[in-house]
C-alpha positions as CSV (number, residue, x, y, z in Angstrom):
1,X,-63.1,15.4,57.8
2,X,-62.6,16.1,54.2
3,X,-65.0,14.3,51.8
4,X,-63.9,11.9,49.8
5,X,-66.0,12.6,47.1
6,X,-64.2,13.2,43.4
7,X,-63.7,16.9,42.8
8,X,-66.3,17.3,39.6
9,X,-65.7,21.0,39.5
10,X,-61.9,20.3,38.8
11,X,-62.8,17.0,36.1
12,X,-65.2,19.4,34.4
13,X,-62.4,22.3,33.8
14,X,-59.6,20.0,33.1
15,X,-62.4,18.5,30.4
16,X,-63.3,22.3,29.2
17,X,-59.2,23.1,28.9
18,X,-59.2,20.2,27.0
19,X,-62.0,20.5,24.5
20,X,-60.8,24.4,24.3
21,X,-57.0,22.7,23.2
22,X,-58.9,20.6,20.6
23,X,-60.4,23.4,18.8
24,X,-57.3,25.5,18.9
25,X,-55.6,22.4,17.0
26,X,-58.0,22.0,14.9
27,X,-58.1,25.9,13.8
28,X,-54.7,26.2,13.6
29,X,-54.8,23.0,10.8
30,X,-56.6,25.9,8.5
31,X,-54.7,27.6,5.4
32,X,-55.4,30.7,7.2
33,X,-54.2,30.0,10.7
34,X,-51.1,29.0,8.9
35,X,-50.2,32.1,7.4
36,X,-51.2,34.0,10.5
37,X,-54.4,35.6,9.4
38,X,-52.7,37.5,6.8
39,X,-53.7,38.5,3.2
40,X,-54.3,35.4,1.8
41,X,-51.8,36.2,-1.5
42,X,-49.3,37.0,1.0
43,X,-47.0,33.4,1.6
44,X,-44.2,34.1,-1.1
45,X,-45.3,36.9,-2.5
46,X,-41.9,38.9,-1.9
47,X,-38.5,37.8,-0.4
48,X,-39.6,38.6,2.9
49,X,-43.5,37.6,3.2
50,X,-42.6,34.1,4.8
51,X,-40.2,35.4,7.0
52,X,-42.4,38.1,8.6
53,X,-45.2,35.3,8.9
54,X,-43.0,32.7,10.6
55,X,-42.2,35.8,13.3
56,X,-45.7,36.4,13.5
57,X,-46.5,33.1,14.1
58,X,-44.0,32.3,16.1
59,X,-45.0,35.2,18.4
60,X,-48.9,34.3,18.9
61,X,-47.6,31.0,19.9
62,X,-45.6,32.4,22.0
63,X,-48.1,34.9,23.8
64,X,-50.5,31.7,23.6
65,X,-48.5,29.6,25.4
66,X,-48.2,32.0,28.1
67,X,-52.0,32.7,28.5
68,X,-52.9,29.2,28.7
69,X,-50.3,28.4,31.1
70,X,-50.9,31.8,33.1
71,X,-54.8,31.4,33.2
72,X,-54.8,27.4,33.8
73,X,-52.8,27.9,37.0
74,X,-55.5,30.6,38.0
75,X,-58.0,28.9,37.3
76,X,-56.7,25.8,38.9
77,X,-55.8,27.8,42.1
78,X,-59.0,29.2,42.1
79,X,-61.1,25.6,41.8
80,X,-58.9,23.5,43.8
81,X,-58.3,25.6,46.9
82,X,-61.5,27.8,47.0
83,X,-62.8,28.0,50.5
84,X,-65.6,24.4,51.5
85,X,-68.3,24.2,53.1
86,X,-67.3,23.8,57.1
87,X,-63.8,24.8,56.9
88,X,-63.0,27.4,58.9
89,X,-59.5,27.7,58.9
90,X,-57.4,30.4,57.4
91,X,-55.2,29.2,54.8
92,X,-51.4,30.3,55.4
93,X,-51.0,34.3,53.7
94,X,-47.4,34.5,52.9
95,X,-45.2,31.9,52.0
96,X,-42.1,31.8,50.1
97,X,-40.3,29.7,47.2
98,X,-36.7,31.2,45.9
99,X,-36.9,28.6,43.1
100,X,-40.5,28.9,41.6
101,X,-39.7,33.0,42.3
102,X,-36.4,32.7,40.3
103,X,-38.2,30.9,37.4
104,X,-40.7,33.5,37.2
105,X,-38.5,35.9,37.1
106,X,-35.8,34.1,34.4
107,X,-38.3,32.2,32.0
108,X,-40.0,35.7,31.4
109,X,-36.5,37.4,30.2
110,X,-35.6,34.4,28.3
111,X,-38.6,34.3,26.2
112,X,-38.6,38.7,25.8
113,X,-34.9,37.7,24.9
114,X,-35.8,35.2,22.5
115,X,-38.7,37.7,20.9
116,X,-36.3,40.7,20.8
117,X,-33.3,38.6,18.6
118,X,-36.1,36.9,15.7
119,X,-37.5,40.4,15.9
120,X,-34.3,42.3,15.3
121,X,-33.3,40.0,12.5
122,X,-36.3,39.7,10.8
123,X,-36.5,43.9,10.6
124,X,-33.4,44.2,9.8
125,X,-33.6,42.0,6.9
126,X,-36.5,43.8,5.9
127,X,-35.1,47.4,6.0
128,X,-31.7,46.6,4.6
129,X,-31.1,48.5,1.4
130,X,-27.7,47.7,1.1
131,X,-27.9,45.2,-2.1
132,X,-27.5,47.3,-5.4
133,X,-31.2,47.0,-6.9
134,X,-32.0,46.3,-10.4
135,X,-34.9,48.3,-10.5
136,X,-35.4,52.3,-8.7
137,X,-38.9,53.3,-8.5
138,X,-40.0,57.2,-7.0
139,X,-42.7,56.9,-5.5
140,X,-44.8,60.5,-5.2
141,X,-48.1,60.6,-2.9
142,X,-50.3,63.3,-2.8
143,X,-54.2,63.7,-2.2
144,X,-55.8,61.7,-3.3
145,X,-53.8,59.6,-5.5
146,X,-50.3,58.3,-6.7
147,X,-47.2,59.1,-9.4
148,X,-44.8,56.8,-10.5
149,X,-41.2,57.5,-11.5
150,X,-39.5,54.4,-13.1
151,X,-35.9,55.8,-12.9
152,X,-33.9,53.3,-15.4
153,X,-36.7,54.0,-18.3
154,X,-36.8,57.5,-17.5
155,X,-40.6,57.0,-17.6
156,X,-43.5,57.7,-15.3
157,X,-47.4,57.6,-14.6
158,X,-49.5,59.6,-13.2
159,X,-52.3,59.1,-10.7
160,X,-55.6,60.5,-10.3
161,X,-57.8,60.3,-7.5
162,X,-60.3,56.9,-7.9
163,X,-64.0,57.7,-7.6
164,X,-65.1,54.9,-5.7
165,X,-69.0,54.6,-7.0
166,X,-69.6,50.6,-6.1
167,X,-69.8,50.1,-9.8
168,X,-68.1,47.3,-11.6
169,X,-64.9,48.7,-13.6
170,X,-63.6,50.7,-10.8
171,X,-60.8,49.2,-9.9
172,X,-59.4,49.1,-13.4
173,X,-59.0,52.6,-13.5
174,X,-57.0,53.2,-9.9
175,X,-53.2,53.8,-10.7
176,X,-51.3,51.0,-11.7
177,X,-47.3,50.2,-10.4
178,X,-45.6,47.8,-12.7
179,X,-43.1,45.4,-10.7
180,X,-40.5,42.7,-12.8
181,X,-41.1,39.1,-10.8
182,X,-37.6,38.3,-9.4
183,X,-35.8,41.6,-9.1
184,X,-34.9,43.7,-6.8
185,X,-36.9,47.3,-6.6
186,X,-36.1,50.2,-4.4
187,X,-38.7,52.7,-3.5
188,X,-37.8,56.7,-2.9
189,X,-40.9,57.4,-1.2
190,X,-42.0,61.3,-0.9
191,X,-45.0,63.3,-0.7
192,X,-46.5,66.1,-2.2
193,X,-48.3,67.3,0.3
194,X,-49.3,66.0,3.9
195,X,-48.1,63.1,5.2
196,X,-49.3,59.5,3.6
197,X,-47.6,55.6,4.1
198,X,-47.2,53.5,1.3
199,X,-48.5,50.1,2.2
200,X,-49.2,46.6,-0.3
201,X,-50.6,44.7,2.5
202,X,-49.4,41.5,0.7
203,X,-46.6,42.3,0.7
204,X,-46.2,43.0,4.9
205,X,-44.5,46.2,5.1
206,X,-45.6,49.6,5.1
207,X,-43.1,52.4,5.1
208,X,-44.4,56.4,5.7
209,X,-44.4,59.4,3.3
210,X,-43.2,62.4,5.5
211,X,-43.2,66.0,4.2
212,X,-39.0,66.9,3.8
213,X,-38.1,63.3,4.1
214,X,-37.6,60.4,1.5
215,X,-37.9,57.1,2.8
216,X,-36.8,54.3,1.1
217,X,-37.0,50.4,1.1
218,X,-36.1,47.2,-1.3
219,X,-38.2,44.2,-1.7
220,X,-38.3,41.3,-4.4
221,X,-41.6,40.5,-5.9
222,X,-42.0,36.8,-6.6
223,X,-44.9,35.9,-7.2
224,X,-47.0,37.2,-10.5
225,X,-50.3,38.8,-10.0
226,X,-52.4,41.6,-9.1
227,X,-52.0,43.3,-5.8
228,X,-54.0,45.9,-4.2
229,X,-52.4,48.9,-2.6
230,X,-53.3,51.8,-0.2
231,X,-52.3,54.8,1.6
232,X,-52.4,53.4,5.9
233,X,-51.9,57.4,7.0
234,X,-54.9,59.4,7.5
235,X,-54.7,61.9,4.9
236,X,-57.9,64.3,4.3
237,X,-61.0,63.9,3.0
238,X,-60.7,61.2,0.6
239,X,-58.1,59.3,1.9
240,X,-60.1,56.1,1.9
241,X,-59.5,56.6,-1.9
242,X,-56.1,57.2,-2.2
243,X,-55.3,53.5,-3.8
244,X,-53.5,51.7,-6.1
245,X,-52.8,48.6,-7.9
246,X,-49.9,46.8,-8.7
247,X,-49.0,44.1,-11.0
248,X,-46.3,42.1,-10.4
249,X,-45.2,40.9,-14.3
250,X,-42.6,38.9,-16.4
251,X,-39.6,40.8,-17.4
252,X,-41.0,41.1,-20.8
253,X,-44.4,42.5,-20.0
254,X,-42.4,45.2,-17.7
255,X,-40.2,46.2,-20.8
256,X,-43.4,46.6,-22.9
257,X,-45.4,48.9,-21.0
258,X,-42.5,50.6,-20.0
259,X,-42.2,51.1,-23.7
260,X,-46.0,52.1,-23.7
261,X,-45.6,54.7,-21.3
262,X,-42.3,56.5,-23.6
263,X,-45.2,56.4,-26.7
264,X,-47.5,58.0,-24.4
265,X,-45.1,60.6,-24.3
266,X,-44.7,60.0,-20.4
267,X,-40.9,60.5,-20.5
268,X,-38.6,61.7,-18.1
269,X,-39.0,62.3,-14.2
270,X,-42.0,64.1,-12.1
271,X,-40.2,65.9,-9.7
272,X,-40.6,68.1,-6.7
273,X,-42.2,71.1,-8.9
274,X,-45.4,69.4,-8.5
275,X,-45.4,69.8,-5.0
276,X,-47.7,71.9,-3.2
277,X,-45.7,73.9,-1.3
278,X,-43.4,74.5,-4.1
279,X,-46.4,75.8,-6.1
280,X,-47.4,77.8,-2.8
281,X,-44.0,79.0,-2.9
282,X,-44.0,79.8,-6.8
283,X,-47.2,81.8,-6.2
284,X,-45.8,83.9,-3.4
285,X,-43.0,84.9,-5.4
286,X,-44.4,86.0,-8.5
287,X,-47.4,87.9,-6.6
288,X,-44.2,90.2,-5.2
Protein backbone atom coordinates (compact mmCIF):
# COMPACT_ATOMS: atom_id res chain seq x y z
CA UNK A 1 0.00 0.00 0.00
CA UNK A 2 1.22 3.40 -0.70
CA UNK A 3 1.77 5.61 2.44
CA UNK A 4 -0.14 8.22 3.02
CA UNK A 5 2.29 10.32 4.40
CA UNK A 6 2.78 14.08 2.77
CA UNK A 7 5.54 14.02 0.17
CA UNK A 8 8.20 16.51 2.16
CA UNK A 9 10.83 15.94 -0.53
CA UNK A 10 8.36 17.49 -3.07
CA UNK A 11 6.99 20.52 -0.33
CA UNK A 12 10.67 21.26 0.22
CA UNK A 13 11.58 21.77 -3.70
CA UNK A 14 8.41 23.41 -4.56
CA UNK A 15 9.54 25.81 -1.34
CA UNK A 16 13.31 26.00 -2.77
CA UNK A 17 11.81 26.91 -6.60
CA UNK A 18 10.01 29.36 -4.77
CA UNK A 19 12.48 31.14 -2.64
CA UNK A 20 14.96 30.74 -5.94
CA UNK A 21 11.83 32.87 -7.97
CA UNK A 22 11.96 35.41 -5.02
CA UNK A 23 15.51 36.31 -5.40
CA UNK A 24 15.41 36.39 -9.15
CA UNK A 25 12.55 39.16 -8.67
CA UNK A 26 14.06 40.79 -6.36
CA UNK A 27 17.49 41.05 -8.58
CA UNK A 28 15.86 41.83 -11.47
CA UNK A 29 14.27 45.21 -9.45
CA UNK A 30 18.19 46.47 -9.58
CA UNK A 31 19.32 49.46 -11.96
CA UNK A 32 21.61 46.96 -13.34
CA UNK A 33 19.50 43.98 -13.98
CA UNK A 34 17.38 46.49 -15.84
CA UNK A 35 19.76 47.48 -18.33
CA UNK A 36 20.99 43.89 -18.72
CA UNK A 37 24.36 44.01 -17.03
CA UNK A 38 25.53 46.52 -19.42
CA UNK A 39 27.94 49.52 -19.09
CA UNK A 40 26.21 51.42 -16.76
CA UNK A 41 26.38 54.88 -19.13
CA UNK A 42 24.88 52.78 -21.66
CA UNK A 43 20.60 53.36 -21.47
CA UNK A 44 20.39 56.41 -24.00
CA UNK A 45 23.58 56.89 -24.72
CA UNK A 46 23.11 56.63 -28.65
CA UNK A 47 19.90 56.00 -30.80
CA UNK A 48 20.22 52.47 -30.50
CA UNK A 49 21.56 51.62 -26.83
CA UNK A 50 17.89 51.02 -25.54
CA UNK A 51 16.95 49.07 -28.33
CA UNK A 52 19.81 46.62 -28.23
CA UNK A 53 19.11 46.29 -24.27
CA UNK A 54 15.36 45.62 -24.57
CA UNK A 55 16.59 42.59 -27.16
CA UNK A 56 19.00 41.59 -24.76
CA UNK A 57 16.62 41.55 -22.16
CA UNK A 58 14.10 40.24 -23.77
CA UNK A 59 16.33 37.22 -24.74
CA UNK A 60 17.66 36.22 -21.12
CA UNK A 61 14.10 36.21 -20.25
CA UNK A 62 13.42 34.22 -22.73
CA UNK A 63 16.25 31.59 -22.28
CA UNK A 64 15.12 31.94 -18.46
CA UNK A 65 11.89 30.97 -18.90
CA UNK A 66 12.94 27.99 -20.66
CA UNK A 67 15.40 26.73 -18.04
CA UNK A 68 13.12 27.05 -15.23
CA UNK A 69 10.35 25.42 -16.98
CA UNK A 70 12.83 22.72 -18.55
CA UNK A 71 14.67 21.90 -15.12
CA UNK A 72 11.34 22.16 -12.86
CA UNK A 73 9.76 19.35 -14.89
CA UNK A 74 13.16 17.38 -14.28
CA UNK A 75 13.36 17.95 -11.23
CA UNK A 76 9.72 17.28 -10.54
CA UNK A 77 9.93 13.95 -12.52
CA UNK A 78 12.80 13.01 -10.75
CA UNK A 79 11.23 13.65 -7.01
CA UNK A 80 7.83 12.60 -7.56
CA UNK A 81 8.28 9.28 -9.49
CA UNK A 82 11.73 8.13 -8.10
CA UNK A 83 11.67 4.50 -7.33
CA UNK A 84 10.13 3.71 -2.98
CA UNK A 85 11.06 1.71 -0.74
CA UNK A 86 9.02 -1.82 -1.48
CA UNK A 87 7.96 -1.17 -4.89
CA UNK A 88 9.03 -3.50 -7.17
CA UNK A 89 7.35 -2.86 -10.12
CA UNK A 90 8.66 -1.61 -13.35
CA UNK A 91 7.24 1.53 -14.32
CA UNK A 92 5.86 1.50 -18.11
CA UNK A 93 9.19 2.42 -20.72
CA UNK A 94 7.58 3.79 -23.66
CA UNK A 95 4.58 5.64 -23.87
CA UNK A 96 3.31 8.06 -26.28
CA UNK A 97 1.42 11.64 -26.45
CA UNK A 98 0.96 13.22 -30.20
CA UNK A 99 -0.22 16.45 -28.40
CA UNK A 100 2.48 17.08 -25.60
CA UNK A 101 5.07 15.80 -28.65
CA UNK A 102 3.55 18.38 -31.11
CA UNK A 103 3.89 21.21 -28.45
CA UNK A 104 7.40 20.41 -27.91
CA UNK A 105 8.06 20.45 -31.15
CA UNK A 106 5.88 23.85 -32.20
CA UNK A 107 6.43 26.06 -28.94
CA UNK A 108 10.35 25.66 -29.54
CA UNK A 109 10.05 27.07 -33.32
CA UNK A 110 7.73 29.66 -32.30
CA UNK A 111 9.93 31.18 -29.75
CA UNK A 112 13.44 30.65 -32.27
CA UNK A 113 10.87 32.44 -34.65
CA UNK A 114 10.10 35.09 -32.41
CA UNK A 115 14.10 35.54 -31.47
CA UNK A 116 15.14 35.45 -35.14
CA UNK A 117 12.41 38.64 -36.20
CA UNK A 118 13.46 41.17 -32.86
CA UNK A 119 16.90 40.00 -33.79
CA UNK A 120 16.81 40.82 -37.44
CA UNK A 121 15.20 44.21 -36.88
CA UNK A 122 17.09 45.28 -34.22
CA UNK A 123 20.62 44.61 -36.43
CA UNK A 124 19.30 45.93 -39.09
CA UNK A 125 18.47 49.06 -37.50
CA UNK A 126 21.78 49.20 -36.21
CA UNK A 127 23.77 48.63 -39.44
CA UNK A 128 21.64 50.72 -41.66
CA UNK A 129 23.77 53.56 -43.15
CA UNK A 130 21.26 54.65 -45.44
CA UNK A 131 20.30 58.14 -43.66
CA UNK A 132 22.64 61.01 -45.09
CA UNK A 133 24.91 61.79 -41.88
CA UNK A 134 25.71 65.12 -40.74
CA UNK A 135 28.93 64.27 -39.51
CA UNK A 136 31.84 61.65 -41.50
CA UNK A 137 34.56 60.64 -39.35
CA UNK A 138 37.75 58.15 -40.74
CA UNK A 139 38.63 56.23 -38.42
CA UNK A 140 42.56 54.87 -38.86
CA UNK A 141 43.83 51.98 -36.29
CA UNK A 142 47.14 50.98 -36.17
CA UNK A 143 49.46 49.48 -33.23
CA UNK A 144 49.08 50.70 -30.66
CA UNK A 145 46.97 53.61 -31.00
CA UNK A 146 44.27 55.68 -33.03
CA UNK A 147 43.95 58.70 -35.96
CA UNK A 148 41.11 60.68 -36.45
CA UNK A 149 39.92 62.22 -39.74
CA UNK A 150 36.97 64.69 -39.26
CA UNK A 151 36.06 64.92 -43.07
CA UNK A 152 33.71 68.17 -43.10
CA UNK A 153 36.50 70.27 -41.12
CA UNK A 154 39.16 68.80 -43.11
CA UNK A 155 40.93 68.28 -39.75
CA UNK A 156 42.41 65.38 -37.89
CA UNK A 157 44.35 63.96 -34.71
CA UNK A 158 46.69 61.84 -34.22
CA UNK A 159 47.13 59.02 -31.74
CA UNK A 160 49.95 57.67 -29.95
CA UNK A 161 50.19 54.69 -28.13
CA UNK A 162 49.05 55.26 -24.05
CA UNK A 163 51.66 54.03 -21.54
CA UNK A 164 49.61 52.61 -19.11
CA UNK A 165 51.84 53.15 -15.80
CA UNK A 166 48.83 52.97 -12.94
CA UNK A 167 49.53 56.66 -12.34
CA UNK A 168 46.84 59.23 -12.05
CA UNK A 169 46.71 61.50 -15.38
CA UNK A 170 46.79 58.66 -17.68
CA UNK A 171 43.84 58.56 -19.11
CA UNK A 172 43.93 62.30 -20.04
CA UNK A 173 46.50 61.75 -22.47
CA UNK A 174 44.88 58.49 -24.58
CA UNK A 175 43.45 59.85 -27.92
CA UNK A 176 40.50 61.75 -27.83
CA UNK A 177 37.32 61.48 -30.59
CA UNK A 178 35.09 64.45 -30.56
CA UNK A 179 31.30 63.48 -31.17
CA UNK A 180 28.30 66.61 -31.69
CA UNK A 181 25.25 65.30 -29.18
CA UNK A 182 22.33 64.74 -31.51
CA UNK A 183 23.81 64.16 -34.99
CA UNK A 184 24.32 61.71 -36.94
CA UNK A 185 28.20 60.37 -37.44
CA UNK A 186 29.35 57.81 -39.91
CA UNK A 187 32.55 55.96 -39.31
CA UNK A 188 35.03 54.73 -42.40
CA UNK A 189 36.85 52.41 -40.34
CA UNK A 190 40.42 51.10 -41.79
CA UNK A 191 43.65 49.96 -40.53
CA UNK A 192 47.04 50.55 -40.86
CA UNK A 193 48.30 47.56 -40.19
CA UNK A 194 46.87 44.14 -38.76
CA UNK A 195 43.50 43.69 -38.10
CA UNK A 196 41.81 45.73 -34.90
CA UNK A 197 37.72 46.37 -34.08
CA UNK A 198 36.55 49.56 -33.05
CA UNK A 199 34.35 49.13 -30.08
CA UNK A 200 32.67 52.11 -27.36
CA UNK A 201 31.25 49.59 -25.22
CA UNK A 202 28.56 52.16 -24.20
CA UNK A 203 27.64 52.51 -26.96
CA UNK A 204 26.85 48.38 -27.86
CA UNK A 205 28.33 47.95 -31.14
CA UNK A 206 31.61 47.04 -32.21
CA UNK A 207 32.44 46.89 -35.86
CA UNK A 208 36.14 45.32 -37.16
CA UNK A 209 39.13 46.98 -38.86
CA UNK A 210 40.21 44.48 -41.70
CA UNK A 211 43.38 45.01 -43.76
CA UNK A 212 41.89 46.02 -47.61
CA UNK A 213 38.45 46.66 -46.30
CA UNK A 214 36.65 49.80 -44.92
CA UNK A 215 33.89 49.17 -42.73
CA UNK A 216 31.50 51.58 -41.97
CA UNK A 217 28.58 52.29 -39.51
CA UNK A 218 26.18 55.42 -38.22
CA UNK A 219 25.12 56.09 -34.78
CA UNK A 220 23.63 59.23 -32.94
CA UNK A 221 25.23 60.17 -29.72
CA UNK A 222 22.78 61.56 -27.18
CA UNK A 223 23.83 61.72 -24.25
CA UNK A 224 26.88 64.28 -23.25
CA UNK A 225 29.90 62.82 -21.55
CA UNK A 226 32.94 60.96 -21.50
CA UNK A 227 33.25 57.51 -22.93
CA UNK A 228 35.92 55.11 -22.91
CA UNK A 229 36.93 53.29 -25.95
CA UNK A 230 39.09 50.22 -27.11
CA UNK A 231 40.40 48.04 -29.71
CA UNK A 232 38.10 44.17 -28.96
CA UNK A 233 40.73 42.44 -31.75
CA UNK A 234 43.81 40.90 -30.49
CA UNK A 235 46.37 42.95 -32.09
CA UNK A 236 50.18 42.44 -30.79
CA UNK A 237 51.90 43.20 -28.02
CA UNK A 238 50.28 46.11 -26.59
CA UNK A 239 47.05 45.70 -27.67
CA UNK A 240 45.61 45.97 -24.16
CA UNK A 241 46.75 49.66 -24.80
CA UNK A 242 45.43 50.52 -27.88
CA UNK A 243 42.52 52.96 -26.28
CA UNK A 244 40.72 55.83 -26.63
CA UNK A 245 38.37 58.34 -25.29
CA UNK A 246 35.57 60.05 -26.55
CA UNK A 247 33.66 62.95 -25.64
CA UNK A 248 30.32 63.34 -26.69
CA UNK A 249 29.92 67.48 -26.72
CA UNK A 250 27.47 70.34 -27.57
CA UNK A 251 27.56 71.57 -31.04
CA UNK A 252 29.49 74.50 -30.02
CA UNK A 253 32.31 72.79 -28.06
CA UNK A 254 32.70 70.40 -31.38
CA UNK A 255 33.07 73.59 -33.58
CA UNK A 256 35.74 74.95 -31.19
CA UNK A 257 38.12 72.21 -31.04
CA UNK A 258 37.57 71.49 -34.32
CA UNK A 259 38.81 75.01 -34.78
CA UNK A 260 41.71 74.15 -32.28
CA UNK A 261 42.89 71.29 -34.20
CA UNK A 262 43.07 73.85 -37.87
CA UNK A 263 45.43 76.24 -35.30
CA UNK A 264 47.39 73.27 -34.51
CA UNK A 265 48.05 73.14 -37.92
CA UNK A 266 46.26 69.55 -38.06
CA UNK A 267 44.61 70.29 -41.48
CA UNK A 268 43.65 68.17 -44.07
CA UNK A 269 43.22 64.20 -44.22
CA UNK A 270 45.69 61.31 -42.97
CA UNK A 271 45.45 58.92 -45.61
CA UNK A 272 46.60 55.56 -46.59
CA UNK A 273 50.48 56.77 -47.04
CA UNK A 274 50.76 56.13 -43.42
CA UNK A 275 50.09 52.69 -43.81
CA UNK A 276 52.51 50.04 -43.22
CA UNK A 277 52.49 48.20 -46.16
CA UNK A 278 52.47 51.23 -48.24
CA UNK A 279 55.70 52.30 -46.50
CA UNK A 280 56.88 48.54 -46.96
CA UNK A 281 56.04 49.08 -50.42
CA UNK A 282 57.67 52.60 -50.75
CA UNK A 283 60.87 51.01 -49.36
CA UNK A 284 60.99 48.20 -51.75
CA UNK A 285 60.83 50.45 -54.57
CA UNK A 286 63.26 52.97 -54.02
CA UNK A 287 65.90 50.19 -52.72
CA UNK A 288 65.57 48.91 -56.71
Amino acid sequence: MRSTKPRRPARRVALGAAAVAGVLGLGACSPAAQRGFMPENSPGATNHTDTVISLWNGSWIAALAVGVLVWGLVIWCVVAYRKRKGDNQLPVQLRYHVPLELMYTFVPIVMIGVLFFYTSRTMGEVVDTSEEADIHVEVYGKQWSWDFNYVEADVYSVGVQADLTGEPGVPETLPTLYLPQGELVEFSLNTRDVNHAFWIPAFLYKLDLIAGQENTFQVRPMELGTYEGKCAELCGEYHAAMLFNVEVVTQEEFDEHMADLAEQGNTGQLGSDYDRDHNVRETAEAHD
